[in-house]
C-alpha positions in Angstrom: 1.7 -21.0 -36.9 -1.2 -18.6 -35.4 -0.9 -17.0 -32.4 -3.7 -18.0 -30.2 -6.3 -15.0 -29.7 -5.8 -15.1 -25.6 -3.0 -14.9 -23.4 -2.5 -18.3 -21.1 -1.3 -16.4 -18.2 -3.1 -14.0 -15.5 -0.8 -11.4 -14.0 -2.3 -12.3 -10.1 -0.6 -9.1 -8.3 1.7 -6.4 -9.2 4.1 -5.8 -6.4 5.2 -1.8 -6.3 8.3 -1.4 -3.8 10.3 1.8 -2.6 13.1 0.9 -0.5 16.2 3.0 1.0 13.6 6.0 2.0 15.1 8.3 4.4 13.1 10.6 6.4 13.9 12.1 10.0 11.4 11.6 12.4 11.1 12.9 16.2 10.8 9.1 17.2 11.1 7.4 20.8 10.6 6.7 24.0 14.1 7.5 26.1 14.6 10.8 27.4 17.5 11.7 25.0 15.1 10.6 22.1 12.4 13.3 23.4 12.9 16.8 21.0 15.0 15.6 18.2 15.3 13.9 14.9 16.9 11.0 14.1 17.1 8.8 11.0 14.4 6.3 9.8 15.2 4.0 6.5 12.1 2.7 5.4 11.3 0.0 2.7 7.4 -0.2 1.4 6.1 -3.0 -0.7 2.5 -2.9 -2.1 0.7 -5.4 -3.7 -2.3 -4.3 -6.2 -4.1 -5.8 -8.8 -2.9 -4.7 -12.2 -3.2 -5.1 -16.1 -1.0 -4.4 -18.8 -1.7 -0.4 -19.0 0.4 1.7 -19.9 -1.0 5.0 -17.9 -0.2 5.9 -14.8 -3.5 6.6 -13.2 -4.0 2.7 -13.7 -1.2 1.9 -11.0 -0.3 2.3 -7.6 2.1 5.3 -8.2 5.5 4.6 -5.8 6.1 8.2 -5.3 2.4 8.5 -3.0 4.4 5.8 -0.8 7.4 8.3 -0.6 5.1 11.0 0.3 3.2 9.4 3.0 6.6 8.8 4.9 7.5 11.8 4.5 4.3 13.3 5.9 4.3 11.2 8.6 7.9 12.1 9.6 6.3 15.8 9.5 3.6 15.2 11.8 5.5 15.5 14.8 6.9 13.0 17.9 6.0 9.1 17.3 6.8 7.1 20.4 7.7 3.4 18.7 8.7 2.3 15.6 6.3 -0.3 15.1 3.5 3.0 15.5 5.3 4.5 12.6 5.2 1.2 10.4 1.9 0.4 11.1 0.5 4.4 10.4 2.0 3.8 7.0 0.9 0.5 5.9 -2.6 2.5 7.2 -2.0 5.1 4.8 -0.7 3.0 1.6 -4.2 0.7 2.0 -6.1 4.1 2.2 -5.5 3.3 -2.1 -8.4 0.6 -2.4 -6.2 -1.0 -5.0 -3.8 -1.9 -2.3 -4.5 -5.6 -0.6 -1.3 -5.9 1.0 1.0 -3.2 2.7 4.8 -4.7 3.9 6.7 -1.7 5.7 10.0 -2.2 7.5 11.2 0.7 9.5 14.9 1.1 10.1 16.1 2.7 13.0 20.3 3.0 12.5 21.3 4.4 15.9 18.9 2.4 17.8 22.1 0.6 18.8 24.9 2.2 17.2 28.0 1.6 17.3 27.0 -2.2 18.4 24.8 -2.6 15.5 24.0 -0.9 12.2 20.5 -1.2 12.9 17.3 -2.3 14.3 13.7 -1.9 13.7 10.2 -3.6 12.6 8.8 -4.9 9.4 5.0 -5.7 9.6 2.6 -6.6 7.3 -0.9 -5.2 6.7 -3.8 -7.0 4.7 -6.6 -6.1 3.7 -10.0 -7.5 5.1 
């Protein structure tokens, strides 16, 4: 039997996710959130166009995703949570490859001990 010459199937997006990221951020708006760090946990998920390549400068590399939260975290006091997210989903669609951002931000002691967290998850398309 011959192989046929083509492939049937399109790859239509190539979803590139981080999740579990944790980065301490000076973050809210209460007076005993003013001047320290607490912990985010932060989940990123990408969608890009992609082929079968095998080289990295042909993808959307997940380590630039760790980065940009990190940096973020490093800039200094961010009042909500939702700012944060949507700051990085800005940042991960600075890539024109990207067409979609998802970011959840976790915030564990938001309501500790009555919860084990609370947060935002947005979503970010491009134009």
């Amino acid at each position: 039997m011959n192989a046929p010459t083509h492939s049937p199937v399109r790859l239509a997006v190539s979803r590139v996710f981080v999740t579990g990221v944790k980065v301490q951020a000076e973050i809210g708006v209460y007076r005993h959130e003013i001047g320290r760090v607490q912990p985010l946990i932060v989940d990123v998920e990408l969608d890009a166009p992609t082929n079968a390549s095998d080289r990295l400068a042909e993808t959307v590399n997940y380590e630039t995703i760790l980065q940009a939260a990190q940096a973020l975290a490093a800039e200094g006091h961010v009042d909500l949570v939702e700012t944060f997210a949507h700051r990085l989903a800005e940042r991960c669609l600075a890539d024109p490859r990207v067409t979609r951002a998802r970011v959840r931000i976790e915030k564990p002691l938001a309501l500790a001990p009555h919860a084990t967290g609370a947060g935002v998850e947005i979503v970010l398309e491009r134009a």
